[in-house]
FIKOLGU-807226 format. One record per atom (N, C-alpha, C): y, z, x negated; residue in three letters. Coordinates in steps of 0.1 Angstrom, whole numbers, plus 5000, padded with zeros to 4 digits. Atoms other than C-alpha are relative to their C-alpha. Example, Ala and Ser with C-alpha at 12.3 -4.5 7.8 and 13.67 -1.06 7.14 Angstrom:
BEGIN
498850004991ALA/495550784877ALA/501250004991ALA/498950005009SER/498950714863SER/501150085008SER/
end
This chain:
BEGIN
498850004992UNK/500050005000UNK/501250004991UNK/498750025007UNK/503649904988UNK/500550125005UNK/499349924991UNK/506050194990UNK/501649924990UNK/499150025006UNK/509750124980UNK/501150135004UNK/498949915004UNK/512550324968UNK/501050015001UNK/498850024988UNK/515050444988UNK/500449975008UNK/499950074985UNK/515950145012UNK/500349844991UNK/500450195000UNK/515849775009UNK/500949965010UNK/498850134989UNK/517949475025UNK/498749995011UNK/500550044987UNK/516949405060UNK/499049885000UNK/500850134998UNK/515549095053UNK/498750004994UNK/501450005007UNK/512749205029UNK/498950095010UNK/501349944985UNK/511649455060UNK/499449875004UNK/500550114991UNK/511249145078UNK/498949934991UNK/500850045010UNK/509848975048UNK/498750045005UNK/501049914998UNK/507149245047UNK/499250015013UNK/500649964987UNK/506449265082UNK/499149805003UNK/500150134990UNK/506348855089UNK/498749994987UNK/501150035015UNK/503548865054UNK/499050095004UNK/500849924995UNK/501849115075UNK/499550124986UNK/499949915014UNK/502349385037UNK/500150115004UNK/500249804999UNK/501949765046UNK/500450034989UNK/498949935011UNK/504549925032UNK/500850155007UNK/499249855003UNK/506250305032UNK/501649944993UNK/498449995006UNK/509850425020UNK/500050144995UNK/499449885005UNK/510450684998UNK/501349994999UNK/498249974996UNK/514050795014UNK/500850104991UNK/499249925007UNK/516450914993UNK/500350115008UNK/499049874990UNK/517051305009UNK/501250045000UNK/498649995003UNK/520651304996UNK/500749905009UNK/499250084995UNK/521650995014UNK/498849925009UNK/501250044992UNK/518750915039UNK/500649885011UNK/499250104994UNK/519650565056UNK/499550025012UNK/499649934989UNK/520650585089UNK/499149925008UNK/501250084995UNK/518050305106UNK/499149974989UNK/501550055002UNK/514950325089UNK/499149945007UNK/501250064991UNK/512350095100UNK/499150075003UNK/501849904998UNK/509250155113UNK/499249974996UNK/501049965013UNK/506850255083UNK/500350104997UNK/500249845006UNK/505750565067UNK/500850014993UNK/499349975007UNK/508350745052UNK/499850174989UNK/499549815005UNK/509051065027UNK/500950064996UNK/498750005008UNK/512251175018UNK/499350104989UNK/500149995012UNK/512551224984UNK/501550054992UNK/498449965011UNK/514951424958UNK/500149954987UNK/499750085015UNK/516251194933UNK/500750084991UNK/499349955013UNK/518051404914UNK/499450034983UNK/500250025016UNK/515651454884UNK/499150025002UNK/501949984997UNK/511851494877UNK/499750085008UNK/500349894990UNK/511351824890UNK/500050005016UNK/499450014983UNK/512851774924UNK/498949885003UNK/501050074997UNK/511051444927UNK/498650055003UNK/501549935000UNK/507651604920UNK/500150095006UNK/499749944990UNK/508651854942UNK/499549965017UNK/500050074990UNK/509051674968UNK/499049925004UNK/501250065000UNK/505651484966UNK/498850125000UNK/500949915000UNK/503951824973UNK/499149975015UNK/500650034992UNK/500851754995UNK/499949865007UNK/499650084999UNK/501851384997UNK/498649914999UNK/501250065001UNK/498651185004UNK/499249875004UNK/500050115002UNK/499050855011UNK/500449934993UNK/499950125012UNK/498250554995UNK/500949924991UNK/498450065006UNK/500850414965UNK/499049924992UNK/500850095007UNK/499350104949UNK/500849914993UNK/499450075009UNK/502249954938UNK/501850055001UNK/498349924995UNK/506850064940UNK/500549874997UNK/498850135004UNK/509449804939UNK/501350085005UNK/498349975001UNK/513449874944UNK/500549894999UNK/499350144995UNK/516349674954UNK/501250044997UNK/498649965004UNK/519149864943UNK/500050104986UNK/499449965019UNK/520749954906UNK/499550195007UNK/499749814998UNK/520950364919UNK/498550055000UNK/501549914994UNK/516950374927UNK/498949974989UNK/500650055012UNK/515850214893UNK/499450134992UNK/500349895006UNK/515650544876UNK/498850095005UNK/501249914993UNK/513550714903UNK/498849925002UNK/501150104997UNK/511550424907UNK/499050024993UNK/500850005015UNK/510550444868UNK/499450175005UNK/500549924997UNK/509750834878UNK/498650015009UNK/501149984988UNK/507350784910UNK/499549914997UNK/501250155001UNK/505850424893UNK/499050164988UNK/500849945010UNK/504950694863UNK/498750165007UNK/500549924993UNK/503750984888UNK/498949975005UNK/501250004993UNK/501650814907UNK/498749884992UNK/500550085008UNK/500250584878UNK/499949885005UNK/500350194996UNK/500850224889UNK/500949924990UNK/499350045012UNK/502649984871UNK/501649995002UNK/498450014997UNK/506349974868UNK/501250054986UNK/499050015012UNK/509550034843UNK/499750164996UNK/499849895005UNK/509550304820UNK/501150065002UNK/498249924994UNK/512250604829UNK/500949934986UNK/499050045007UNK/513750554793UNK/500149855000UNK/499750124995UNK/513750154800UNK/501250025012UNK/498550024991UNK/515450234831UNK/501050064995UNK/498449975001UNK/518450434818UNK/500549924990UNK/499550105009UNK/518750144793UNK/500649875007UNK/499450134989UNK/519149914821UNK/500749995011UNK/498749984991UNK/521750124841UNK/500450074993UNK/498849895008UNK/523850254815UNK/500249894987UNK/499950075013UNK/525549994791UNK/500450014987UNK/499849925015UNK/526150194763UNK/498550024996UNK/501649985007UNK/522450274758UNK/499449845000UNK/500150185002UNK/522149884766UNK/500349954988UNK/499450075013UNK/524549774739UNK/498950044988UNK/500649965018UNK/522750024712UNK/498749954999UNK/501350124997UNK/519549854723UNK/500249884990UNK/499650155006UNK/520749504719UNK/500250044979UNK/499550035010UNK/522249574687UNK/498850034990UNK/501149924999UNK/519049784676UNK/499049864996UNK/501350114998UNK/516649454684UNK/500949924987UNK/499650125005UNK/518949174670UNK/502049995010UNK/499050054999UNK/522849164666UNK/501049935009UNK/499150115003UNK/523948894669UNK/500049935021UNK/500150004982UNK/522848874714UNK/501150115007UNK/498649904987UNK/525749154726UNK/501149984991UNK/499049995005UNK/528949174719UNK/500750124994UNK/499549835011UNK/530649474692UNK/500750055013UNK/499649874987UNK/531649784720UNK/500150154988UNK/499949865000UNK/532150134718UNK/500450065010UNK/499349914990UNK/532350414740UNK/501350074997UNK/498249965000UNK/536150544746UNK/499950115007UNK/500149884993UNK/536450904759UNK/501150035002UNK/498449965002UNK/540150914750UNK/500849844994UNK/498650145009UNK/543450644735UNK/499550004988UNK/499950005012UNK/542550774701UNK/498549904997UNK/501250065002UNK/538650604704UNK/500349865003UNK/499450124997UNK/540550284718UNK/500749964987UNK/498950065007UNK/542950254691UNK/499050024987UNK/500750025011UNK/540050294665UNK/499149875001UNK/500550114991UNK/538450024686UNK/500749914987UNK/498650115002UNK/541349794680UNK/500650024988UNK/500050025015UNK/541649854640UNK/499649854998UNK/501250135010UNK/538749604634UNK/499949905011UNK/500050094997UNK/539249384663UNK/501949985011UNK/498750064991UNK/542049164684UNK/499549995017UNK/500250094990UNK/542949064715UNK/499649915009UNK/499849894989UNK/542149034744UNK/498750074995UNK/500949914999UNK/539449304752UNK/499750045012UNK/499949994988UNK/537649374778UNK/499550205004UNK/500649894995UNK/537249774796UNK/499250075010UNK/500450014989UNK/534749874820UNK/499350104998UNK/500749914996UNK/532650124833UNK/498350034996UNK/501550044999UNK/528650194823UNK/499249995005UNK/500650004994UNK/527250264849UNK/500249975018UNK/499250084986UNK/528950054880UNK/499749875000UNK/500250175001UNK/528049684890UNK/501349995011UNK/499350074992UNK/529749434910UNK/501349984992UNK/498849995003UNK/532849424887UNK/500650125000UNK/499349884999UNK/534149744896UNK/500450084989UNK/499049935011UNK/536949894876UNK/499949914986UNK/499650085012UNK/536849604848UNK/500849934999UNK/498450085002UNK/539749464834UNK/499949974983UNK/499650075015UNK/541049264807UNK/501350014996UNK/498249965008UNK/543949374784UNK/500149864986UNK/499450085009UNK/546049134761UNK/501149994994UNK/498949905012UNK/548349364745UNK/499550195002UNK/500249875000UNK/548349724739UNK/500450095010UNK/499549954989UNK/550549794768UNK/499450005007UNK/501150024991UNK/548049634792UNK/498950104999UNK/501249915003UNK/545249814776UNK/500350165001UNK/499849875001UNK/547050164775UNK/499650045019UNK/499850014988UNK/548050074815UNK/498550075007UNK/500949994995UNK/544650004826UNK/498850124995UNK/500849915004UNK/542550244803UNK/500450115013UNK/499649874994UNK/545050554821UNK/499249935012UNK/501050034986UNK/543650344853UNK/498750025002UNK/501450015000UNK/539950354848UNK/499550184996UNK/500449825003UNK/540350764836UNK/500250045013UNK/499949944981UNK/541650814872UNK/499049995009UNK/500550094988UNK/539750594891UNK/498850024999UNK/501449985007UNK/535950654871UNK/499250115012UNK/501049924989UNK/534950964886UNK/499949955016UNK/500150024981UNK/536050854924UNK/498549905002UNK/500050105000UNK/534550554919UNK/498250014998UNK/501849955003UNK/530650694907UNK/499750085013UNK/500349954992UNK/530850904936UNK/500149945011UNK/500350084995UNK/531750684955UNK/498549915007UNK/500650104999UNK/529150454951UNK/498750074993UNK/501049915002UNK/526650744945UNK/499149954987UNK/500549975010UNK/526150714909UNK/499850124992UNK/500549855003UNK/524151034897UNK/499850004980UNK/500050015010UNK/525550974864UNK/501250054991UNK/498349945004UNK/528851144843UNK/500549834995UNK/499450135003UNK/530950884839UNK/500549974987UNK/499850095010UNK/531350644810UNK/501349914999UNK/499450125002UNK/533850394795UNK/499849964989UNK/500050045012UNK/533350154770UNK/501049864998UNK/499350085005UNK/535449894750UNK/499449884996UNK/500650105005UNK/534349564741UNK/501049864997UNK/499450095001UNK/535149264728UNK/499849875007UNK/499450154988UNK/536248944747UNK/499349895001UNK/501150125006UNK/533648674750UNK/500949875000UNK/499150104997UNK/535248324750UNK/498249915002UNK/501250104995UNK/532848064769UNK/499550005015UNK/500150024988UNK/531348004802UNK/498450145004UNK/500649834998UNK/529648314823UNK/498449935008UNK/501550034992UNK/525448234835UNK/499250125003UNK/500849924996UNK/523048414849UNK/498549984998UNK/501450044999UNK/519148434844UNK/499350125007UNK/500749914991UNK/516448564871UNK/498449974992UNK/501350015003UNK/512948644860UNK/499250145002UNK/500949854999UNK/510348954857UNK/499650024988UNK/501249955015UNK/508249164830UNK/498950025005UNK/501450024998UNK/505149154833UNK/499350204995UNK/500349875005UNK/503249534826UNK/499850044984UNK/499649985014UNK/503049444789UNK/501149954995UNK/498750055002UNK/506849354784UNK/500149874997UNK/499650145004UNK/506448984783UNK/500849935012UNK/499350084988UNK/509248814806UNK/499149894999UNK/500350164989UNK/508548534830UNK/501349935003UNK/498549994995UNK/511848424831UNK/499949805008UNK/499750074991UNK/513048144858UNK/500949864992UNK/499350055008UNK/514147854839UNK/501249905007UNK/499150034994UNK/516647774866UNK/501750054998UNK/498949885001UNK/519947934855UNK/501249935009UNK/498749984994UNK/522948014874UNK/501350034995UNK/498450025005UNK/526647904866UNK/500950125002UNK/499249914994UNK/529248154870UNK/501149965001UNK/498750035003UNK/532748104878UNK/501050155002UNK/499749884996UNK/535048424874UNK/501449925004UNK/498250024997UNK/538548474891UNK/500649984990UNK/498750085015UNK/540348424857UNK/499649884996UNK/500350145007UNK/538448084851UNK/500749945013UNK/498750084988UNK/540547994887UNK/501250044999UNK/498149994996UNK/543648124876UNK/500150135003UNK/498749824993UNK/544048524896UNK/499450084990UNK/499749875011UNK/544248844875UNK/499550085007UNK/501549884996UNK/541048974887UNK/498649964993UNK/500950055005UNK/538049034874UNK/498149975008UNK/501250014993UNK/535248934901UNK/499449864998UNK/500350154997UNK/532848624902UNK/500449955013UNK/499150094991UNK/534648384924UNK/498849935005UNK/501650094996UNK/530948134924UNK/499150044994UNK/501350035006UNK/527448154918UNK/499649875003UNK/500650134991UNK/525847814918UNK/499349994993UNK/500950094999UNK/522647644917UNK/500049855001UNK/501249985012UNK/521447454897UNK/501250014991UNK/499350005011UNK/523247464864UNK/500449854997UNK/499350115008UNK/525347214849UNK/499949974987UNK/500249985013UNK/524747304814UNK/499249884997UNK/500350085007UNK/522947084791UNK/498750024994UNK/501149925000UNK/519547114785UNK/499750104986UNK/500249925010UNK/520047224749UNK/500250185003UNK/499449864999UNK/522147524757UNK/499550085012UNK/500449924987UNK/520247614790UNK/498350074991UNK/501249965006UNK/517047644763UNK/500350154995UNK/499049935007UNK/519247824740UNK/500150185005UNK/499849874988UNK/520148094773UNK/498850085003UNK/501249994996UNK/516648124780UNK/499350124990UNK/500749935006UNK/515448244747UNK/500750134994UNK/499349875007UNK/518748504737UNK/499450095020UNK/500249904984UNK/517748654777UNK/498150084998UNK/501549915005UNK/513948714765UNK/499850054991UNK/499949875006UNK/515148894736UNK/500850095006UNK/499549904994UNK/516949094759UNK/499050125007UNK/501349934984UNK/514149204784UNK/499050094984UNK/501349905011UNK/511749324752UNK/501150084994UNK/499049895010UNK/514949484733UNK/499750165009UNK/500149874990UNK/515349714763UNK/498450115006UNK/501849954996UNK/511449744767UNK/499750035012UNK/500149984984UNK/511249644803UNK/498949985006UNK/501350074998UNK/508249604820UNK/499650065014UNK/500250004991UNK/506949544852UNK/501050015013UNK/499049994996UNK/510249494868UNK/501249865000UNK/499350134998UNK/512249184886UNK/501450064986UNK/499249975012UNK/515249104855UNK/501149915008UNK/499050094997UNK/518548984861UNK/501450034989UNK/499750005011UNK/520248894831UNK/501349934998UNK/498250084995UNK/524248794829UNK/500249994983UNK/500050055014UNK/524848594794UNK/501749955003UNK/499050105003UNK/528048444778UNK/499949894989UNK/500750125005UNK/527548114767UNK/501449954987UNK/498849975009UNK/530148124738UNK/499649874986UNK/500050135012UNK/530747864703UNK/498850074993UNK/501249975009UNK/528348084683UNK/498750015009UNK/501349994993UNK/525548114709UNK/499950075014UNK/500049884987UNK/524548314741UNK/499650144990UNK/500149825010UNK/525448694734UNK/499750045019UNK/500349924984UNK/524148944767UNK/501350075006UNK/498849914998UNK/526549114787UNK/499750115004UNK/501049884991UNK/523949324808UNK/498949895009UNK/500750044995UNK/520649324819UNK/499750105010UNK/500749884991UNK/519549494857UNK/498549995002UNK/501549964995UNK/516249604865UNK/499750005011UNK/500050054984UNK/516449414899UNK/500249885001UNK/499950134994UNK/516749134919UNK/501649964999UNK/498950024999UNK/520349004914UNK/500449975011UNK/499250024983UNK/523048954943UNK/500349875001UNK/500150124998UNK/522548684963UNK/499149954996UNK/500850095010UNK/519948534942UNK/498650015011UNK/500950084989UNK/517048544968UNK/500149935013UNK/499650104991UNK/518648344994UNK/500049864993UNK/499750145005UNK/520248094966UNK/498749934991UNK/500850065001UNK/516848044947UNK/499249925011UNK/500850054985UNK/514847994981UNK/500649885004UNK/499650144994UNK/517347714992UNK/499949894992UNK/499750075012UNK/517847604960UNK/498749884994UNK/501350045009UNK/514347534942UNK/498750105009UNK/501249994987UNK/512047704974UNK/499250104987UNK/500849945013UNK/511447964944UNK/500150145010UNK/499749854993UNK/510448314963UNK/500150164993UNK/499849815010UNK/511948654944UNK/499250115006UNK/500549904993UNK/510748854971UNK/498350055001UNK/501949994998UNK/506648764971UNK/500150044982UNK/499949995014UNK/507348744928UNK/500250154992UNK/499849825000UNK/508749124932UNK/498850065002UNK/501449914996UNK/505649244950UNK/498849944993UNK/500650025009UNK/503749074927UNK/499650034985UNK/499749865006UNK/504949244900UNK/499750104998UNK/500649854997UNK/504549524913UNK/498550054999UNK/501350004998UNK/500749484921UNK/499349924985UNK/500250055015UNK/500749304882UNK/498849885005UNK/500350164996UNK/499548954900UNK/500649914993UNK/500150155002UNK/499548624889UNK/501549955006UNK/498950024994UNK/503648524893UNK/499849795004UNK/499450154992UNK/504248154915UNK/501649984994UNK/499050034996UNK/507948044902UNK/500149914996UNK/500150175000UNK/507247684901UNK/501349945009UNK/498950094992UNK/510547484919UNK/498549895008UNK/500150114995UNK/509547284946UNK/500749875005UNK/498850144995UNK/512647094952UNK/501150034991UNK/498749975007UNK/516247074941UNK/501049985012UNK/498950004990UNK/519147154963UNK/501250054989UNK/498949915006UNK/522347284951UNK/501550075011UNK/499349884993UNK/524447604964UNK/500950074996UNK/499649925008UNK/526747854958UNK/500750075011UNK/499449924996UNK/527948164967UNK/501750104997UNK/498349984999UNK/531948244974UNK/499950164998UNK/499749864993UNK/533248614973UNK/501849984998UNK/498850015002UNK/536648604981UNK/501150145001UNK/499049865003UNK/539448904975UNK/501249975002UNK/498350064994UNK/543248904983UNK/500450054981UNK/499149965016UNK/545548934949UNK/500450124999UNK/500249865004UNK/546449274957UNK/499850105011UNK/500849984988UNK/546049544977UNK/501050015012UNK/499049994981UNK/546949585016UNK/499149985011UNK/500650004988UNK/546049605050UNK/499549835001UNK/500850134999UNK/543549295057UNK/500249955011UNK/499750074984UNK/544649075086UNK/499149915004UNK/501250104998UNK/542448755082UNK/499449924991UNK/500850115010UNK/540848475062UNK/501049865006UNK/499450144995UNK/543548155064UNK/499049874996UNK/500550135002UNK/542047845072UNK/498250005005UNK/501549985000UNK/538547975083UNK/499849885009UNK/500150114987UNK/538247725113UNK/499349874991UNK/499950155008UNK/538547445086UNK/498750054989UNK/501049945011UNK/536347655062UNK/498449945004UNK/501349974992UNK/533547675089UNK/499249815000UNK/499850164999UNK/533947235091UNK/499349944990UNK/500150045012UNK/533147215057UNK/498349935001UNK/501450105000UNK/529946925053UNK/499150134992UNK/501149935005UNK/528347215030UNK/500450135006UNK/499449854995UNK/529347525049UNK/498450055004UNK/501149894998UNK/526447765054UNK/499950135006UNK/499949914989UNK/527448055067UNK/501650054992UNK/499549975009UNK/530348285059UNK/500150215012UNK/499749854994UNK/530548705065UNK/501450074994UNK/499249904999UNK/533748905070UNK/499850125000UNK/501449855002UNK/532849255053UNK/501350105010UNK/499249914994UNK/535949435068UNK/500949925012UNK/499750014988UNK/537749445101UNK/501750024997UNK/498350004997UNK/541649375110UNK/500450154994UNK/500049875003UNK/543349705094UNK/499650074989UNK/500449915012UNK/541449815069UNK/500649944982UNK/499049985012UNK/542949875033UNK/498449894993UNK/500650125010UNK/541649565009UNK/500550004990UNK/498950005018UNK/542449504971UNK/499149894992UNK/500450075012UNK/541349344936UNK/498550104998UNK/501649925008UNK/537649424923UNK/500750104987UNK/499849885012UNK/539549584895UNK/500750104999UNK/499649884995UNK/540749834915UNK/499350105010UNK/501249934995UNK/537349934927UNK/499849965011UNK/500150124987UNK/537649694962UNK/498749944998UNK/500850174997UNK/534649484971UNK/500349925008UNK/499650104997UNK/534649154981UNK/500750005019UNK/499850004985UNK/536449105016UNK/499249895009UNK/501150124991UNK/534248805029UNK/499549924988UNK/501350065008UNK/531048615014UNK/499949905006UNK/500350194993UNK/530648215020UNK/498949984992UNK/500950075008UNK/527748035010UNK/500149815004UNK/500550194990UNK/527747605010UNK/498949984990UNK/501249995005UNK/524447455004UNK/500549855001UNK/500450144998UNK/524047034999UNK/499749964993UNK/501050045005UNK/522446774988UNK/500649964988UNK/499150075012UNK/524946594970UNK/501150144991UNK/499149905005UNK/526546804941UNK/501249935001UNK/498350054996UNK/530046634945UNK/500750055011UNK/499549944990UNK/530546714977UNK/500150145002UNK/499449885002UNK/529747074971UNK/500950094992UNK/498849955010UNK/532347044942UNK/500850015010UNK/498950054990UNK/534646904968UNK/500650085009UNK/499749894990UNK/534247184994UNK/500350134991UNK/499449855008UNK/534247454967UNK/501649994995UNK/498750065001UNK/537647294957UNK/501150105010UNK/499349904986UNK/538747374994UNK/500150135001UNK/500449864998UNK/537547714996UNK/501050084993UNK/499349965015UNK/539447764961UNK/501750015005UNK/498250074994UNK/542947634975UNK/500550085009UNK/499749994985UNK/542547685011UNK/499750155006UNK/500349864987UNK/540748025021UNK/500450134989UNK/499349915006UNK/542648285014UNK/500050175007UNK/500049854989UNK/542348705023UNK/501350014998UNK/498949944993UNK/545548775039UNK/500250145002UNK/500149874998UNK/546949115038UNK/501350035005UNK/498649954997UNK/549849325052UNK/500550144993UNK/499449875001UNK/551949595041UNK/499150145004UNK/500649824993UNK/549849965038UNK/501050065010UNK/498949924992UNK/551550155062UNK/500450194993UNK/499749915010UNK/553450435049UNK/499750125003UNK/
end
């Protein structure tokens, strides 16, 4: 019997149920989701071994294999795959693969020359020792936060003092927030120059990636121009060139063994730079978005490849087709009351339009990812012809815009 950790997207219940897969949920007890399906459950206390094992007192059904779908449940995962002996990521693997300071010393650890020179910053004086031995710009970010949140890029000292004082304020809310059960981090790094990809694959129970030799483009807000730092596109298939998509392939599978991952979907965010691909971070999950846009894309399924995984089967990620997709997140320039999305009507018209979700309602306070905001609405266009879905992403780029008004005072 599958159990998973914590809670899952709606669609893999379904998944699970339409594959006829008997599966459980070990519920987080701190933050127990408010519709659970219907399957066996146990709440569980993530907070550290003890409590966990605790919590599994008298506990006597079947666990034959664990998976997770979210960065927060990776750690307990590696605890209860090790408890109940099945296969799955080692705990110190997992804190390597949500915490990018124990990442970086990794990388650097295996082979150089794949991350980029960092340091953790606790204070100005660890910044400005930083910034002896390197220039301009630099980027600051958090270790243990996805999605963008709280990352910024400075290109003077002033900028970097600005935003540093920003990210000391904002850190703790910002972990609690988003129920990271971790003291908060900042580290410094240097500035990649080159184009942002993504690679999806798995480890296998003896740490050999499977990796997906499909990779995904990135486009950030500063490669369109605004003074934020969130991905603007994901797209399917790649544009790249077959040298350098080789190239990505093999700096991302010394990534997965540096960290000593194993038994665990990988999703691996590269910068594709004049000297080579360097890493930027690797999670110990399914990336966002990435099992809709493989499935449309290349009919490649993450979801059966996960629980496969898990049960250390024989992985399927053969492409059966080629389509090409990509997924929008769009944000207002700064912050304010959200009124609407201009141009949606015309958005909706679009030859490759696919769907598109509005995450917040008239009213509510909206901002920049690098003010801890997520995205205010999610588009996806899918077609046959890549031109045309240049053409509409074009539009999208121009035309749809989050609208905001004055906070009220």
């Amino acid at each position: 019997m599958l159990w998973i950790v914590g809670k899952a997207h709606s669609s893999f219940y379904e998944y699970l149920r339409q594959n006829d897969e008997a599966f459980g949920i070990f519920l987080d007890a701190q933050r127990p989701t408010k519709k659970a399906p219907q399957a066996p459950t146990r709440l569980v206390d993530f907070t550290d071994e003890t409590t966990i094992q605790s919590s599994l007192k008298n506990f006597t059904q079947p666990v034959e294999a664990i998976v997770w779908t979210y960065e927060n449940y990776v750690w307990p995962a590696a605890q209860l795959s090790r408890y109940f002996s099945v296969p799955g990521i080692t705990p110190d693997a997992a804190l390597s693969s949500t915490d990018k300071v124990l990442m970086r010393q990794k990388f650097l650890a295996y082979d150089p020359s794949i991350t980029p020179e960092f340091k953790q910053v606790d204070n100005w004086q660890d910044i400005l020792d930083f910034m002896q031995a390197h220039s301009f710009p630099v980027i600051l970010k958090p270790a243990n936060l996805v999605k963008s949140l709280l990352v910024s890029k400075s290109d003077s000292i002033e900028q970097l003092q600005a935003n540093f004082q920003h990210a000391k304020s904002s850190v703790k809310q910002l972990y609690s927030k988003f129920h990271v059960p971790r003291e908060p981090k900042l580290l410094i790094e240097e500035c990649l120059v080159g184009s942002l990809h993504t690679v999806a694959g798995f480890a296998d129970s003896q740490g050999r990636p499977q990796l997906i030799p499909k990779i995904v483009d990135l486009v950030t807000a500063q490669d369109i121009g605004r003074n934020d730092n969130y991905l603007f596109t994901r797209s399917l298939p790649s544009r790249l060139k077959a040298s350098d998509q080789k190239a990505i392939l093999t700096v991302a599978a010394k990534g997965g063994k540096a960290l000593g991952l194993t038994s665990t979907p990988l999703h691996i965010e590269l910068f594709l730079t004049p000297s080579g691909p360097k890493i930027i971070e690797i999670g110990a999950r399914i990336g966002g978005y990435r099992t809709h846009m493989y499935e449309v894309a290349h009919g490649i399924n993450l979801e059966q490849a996960m629980i496969d995984t898990a049960y250390n089967r024989k992985l399927n990620l053969a492409a059966t087709h080629q389509n090409n997709c990509s997924v929008i997140e769009l944000f207002p320039e700064s912050e304010g009351v959200f009124q609407q999305i201009s141009n949606l009507a015309a958005l909706q018209q679009l030859p490759s339009f696919n769907y598109i979700k509005v995450r917040v309602k008239p009213g509510r306070l909206v901002g920049p990812a690098s003010s801890g905001y997520k995205a205010a609405a999610i588009a996806m266009l899918i077609h046959t012809d890549p031109r045309q879905l240049q053409k509409d992403l074009t539009f999208v780029q121009t035309h749809a815009k989050v609208l905001t008004g004055a906070r009220p005072a």
